[in-house]
N, C-alpha and C positions, 0 to 999 in steps of 0.2 A: 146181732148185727156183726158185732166182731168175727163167730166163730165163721158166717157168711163170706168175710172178707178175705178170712184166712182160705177158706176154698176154694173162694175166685184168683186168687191170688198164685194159688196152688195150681190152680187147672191151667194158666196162663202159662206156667213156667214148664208145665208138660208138653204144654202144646210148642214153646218156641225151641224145648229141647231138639227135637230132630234138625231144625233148620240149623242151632248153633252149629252141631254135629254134623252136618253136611255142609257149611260155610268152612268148617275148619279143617274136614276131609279135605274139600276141596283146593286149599292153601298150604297143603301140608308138600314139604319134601322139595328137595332144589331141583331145579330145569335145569340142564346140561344140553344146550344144541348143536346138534351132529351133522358136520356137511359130509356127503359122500354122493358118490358118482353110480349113479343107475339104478336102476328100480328092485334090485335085488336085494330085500331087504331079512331074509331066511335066516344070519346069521348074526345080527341086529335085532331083529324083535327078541329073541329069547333073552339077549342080555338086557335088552332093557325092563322086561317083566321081571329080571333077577333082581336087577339095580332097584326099582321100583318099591320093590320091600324092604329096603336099604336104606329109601326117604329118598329115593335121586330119580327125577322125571327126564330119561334121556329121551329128547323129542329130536326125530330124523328129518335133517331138510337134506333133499337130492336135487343133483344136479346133473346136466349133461354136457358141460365142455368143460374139458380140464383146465382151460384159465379161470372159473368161477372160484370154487370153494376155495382158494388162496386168498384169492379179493376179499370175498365174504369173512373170512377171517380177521382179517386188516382190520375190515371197516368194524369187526365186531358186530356181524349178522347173525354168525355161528361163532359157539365158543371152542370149537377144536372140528378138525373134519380127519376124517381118514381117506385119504383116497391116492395117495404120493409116496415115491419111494424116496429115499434117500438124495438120490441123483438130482431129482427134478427139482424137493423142494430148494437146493444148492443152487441150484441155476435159477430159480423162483427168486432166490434172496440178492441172487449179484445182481437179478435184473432190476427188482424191484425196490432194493434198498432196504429190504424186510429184515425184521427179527424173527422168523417162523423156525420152531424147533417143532425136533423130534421127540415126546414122551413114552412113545414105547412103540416096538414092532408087533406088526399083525399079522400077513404074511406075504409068502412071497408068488405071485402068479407067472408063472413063464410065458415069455412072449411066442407065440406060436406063427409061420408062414401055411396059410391055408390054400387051397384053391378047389373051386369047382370043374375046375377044366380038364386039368393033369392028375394025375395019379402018384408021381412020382417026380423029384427034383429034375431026375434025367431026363424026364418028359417035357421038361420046358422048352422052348424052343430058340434059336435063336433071333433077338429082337420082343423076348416077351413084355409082357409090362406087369410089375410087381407096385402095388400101392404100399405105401408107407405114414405112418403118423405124422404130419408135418411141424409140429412142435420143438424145439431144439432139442428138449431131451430123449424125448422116443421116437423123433428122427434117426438121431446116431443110434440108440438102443438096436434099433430096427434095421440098420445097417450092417451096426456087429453080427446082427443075425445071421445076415444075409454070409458078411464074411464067415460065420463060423461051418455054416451050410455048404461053403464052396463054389459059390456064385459068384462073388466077388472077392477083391480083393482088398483093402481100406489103407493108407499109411498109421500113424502114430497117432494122430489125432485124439484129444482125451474126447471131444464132442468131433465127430466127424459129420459132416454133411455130405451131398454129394458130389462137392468140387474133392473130398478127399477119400476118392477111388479113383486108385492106380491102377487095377487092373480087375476088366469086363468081357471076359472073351465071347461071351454069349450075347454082347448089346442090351444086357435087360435094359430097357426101360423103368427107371424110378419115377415114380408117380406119389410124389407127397401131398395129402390132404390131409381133410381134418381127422384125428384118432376116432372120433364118434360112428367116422361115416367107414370106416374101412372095412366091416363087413359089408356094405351092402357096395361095395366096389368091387365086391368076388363077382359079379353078374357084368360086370365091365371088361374085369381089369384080367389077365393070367393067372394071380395071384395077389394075393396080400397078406400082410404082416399085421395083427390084430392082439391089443393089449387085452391080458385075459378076463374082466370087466367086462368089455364089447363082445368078448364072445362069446361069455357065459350068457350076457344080454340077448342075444340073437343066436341063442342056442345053433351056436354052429359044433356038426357033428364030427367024432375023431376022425370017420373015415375021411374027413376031407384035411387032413394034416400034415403036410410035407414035413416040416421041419420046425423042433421045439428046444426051445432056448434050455440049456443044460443046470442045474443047481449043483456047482461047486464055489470056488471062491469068487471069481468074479461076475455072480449073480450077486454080490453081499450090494454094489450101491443102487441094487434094484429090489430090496427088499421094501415093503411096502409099512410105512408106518403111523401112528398114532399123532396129528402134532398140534401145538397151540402157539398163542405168541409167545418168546422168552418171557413178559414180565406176566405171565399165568404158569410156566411150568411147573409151579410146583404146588397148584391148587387142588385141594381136595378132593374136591368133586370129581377131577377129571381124571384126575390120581385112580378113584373107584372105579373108572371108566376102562382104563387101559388093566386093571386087575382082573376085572370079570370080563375084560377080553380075552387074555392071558391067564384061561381057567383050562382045566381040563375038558369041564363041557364044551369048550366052542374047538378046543383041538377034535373031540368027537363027532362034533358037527360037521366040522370045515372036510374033514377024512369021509364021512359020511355022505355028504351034498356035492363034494368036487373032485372026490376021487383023484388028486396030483393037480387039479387045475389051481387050488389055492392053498400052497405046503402052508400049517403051522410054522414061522419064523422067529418064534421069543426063547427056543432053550433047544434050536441044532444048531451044531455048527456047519457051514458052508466051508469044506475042503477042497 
């Protein structure tokens, strides 16, 4: 009877074996949640398959208006998002009162002026209408642009809007909406100015590129980065996160998938 007991006993513990093993798989390794903007997620899944053997389950939540994932932060929806440069989240923090920092750069994507219409800057006409991101900060972004292109002309303004243009000799029309929709206002509009996210999103093609924001120094407070609230920066988990972003693989990637559209930004410098 005994030795009966011991076999029943024995086969029980075989049988509940897999299930422990798969209860404990299952619970194994820390959730890192990642806000980001657009459904491009090419250079993101491999870090998280990397991370993933690491014991760190980075799950991706997207979004598609850039007041989100700042919120979502706050409230503690996501625990770090990537999708803001420098610039933005600055202006994110005077408006909102926030502690939102920086823990590492990712990279930097140049803002580009597209159009379907024209061919060329010179082409524009006068009285054209250019759409622009209507957001404070890639409003002005998108401005500079326009100044640096030679369409316009801007005062000092550290955030300009369009009460600060002095000088328009062609009449554009500035058409500021939302950053989301500014590709599909090339069907509208003469032209538009398109954050490179949007337009990697809405595969818009080179041939249709008047003019692209330059990478020297004053691209540095549009570099795109890594951020969390201050009383997390310096948590581990996320700590891993911005390492195996800031790997050689995802510099091979990023050169590979975007060919210039999204530079590697954690180790050039911007001259």
């Amino acid at each position: 009877m005994k030795k009966f007991r011991k076999i029943f006993i024995g086969a029980s513990l075989l049988l509940l074996l897999p299930l422990f093993l798969l209860t404990a798989c299952g619970n194994s390794g820390h959730t890192v949640k990642l806000g980001i903007m657009g459904g491009d997620k090419r250079v993101w899944n491999p870090i998280a398959d990397r991370l993933k053997k690491k014991g760190i389950n980075l799950q991706l939540v997207s979004f598609t208006d850039y007041s989100q994932p700042n919120g979502a932060l706050q409230n503690h929806e996501v625990d770090i998002n990537a999708f803001q440069n420098f610039a933005f989240q600055d202006n994110w923090n005077a408006a909102h009162k926030s502690n939102i920092v920086s823990i590492g750069k990712t990279v930097f994507s140049p803002l580009t002026l597209y159009s379907q219409k024209v061919k060329s800057l010179g082409d524009l006409k006068d009285g054209a209408s250019i759409a622009v991101a209507n957001d404070v900060t890639n409003e002005a972004r998108g401005l500079k642009l326009l100044d640096s292109a030679g369409l316009i002309k801007l005062d000092n303004s550290a955030l300009p809007s369009t009460k600060n243009i002095k000088e328009n000799k062609k009449h554009l029309k500035i058409v500021p909406i939302d950053a989301s929709q500014t590709p599909r206002s090339l069907s509208d509009e003469d032209a538009a100015v398109v954050n490179g996210n949007f337009a990697l999103d809405a595969k818009l093609p080179n041939k249709d590129e008047l003019f692209t924001e330059k990478t020297n120094k004053g691209a540095i407070p549009y570099i795109n980065i890594i951020s969390a609230n201050k009383s997390d920066k310096n948590n581990k988990y996320y700590k891993a996160v911005v390492k195996e972003y800031q790997s050689d693989a995802t510099k091979k990637l990023l050169n590979k998938l975007y060919k210039g559209k999204n530079i590697p930004a954690w180790d050039i410098d911007f001259k």
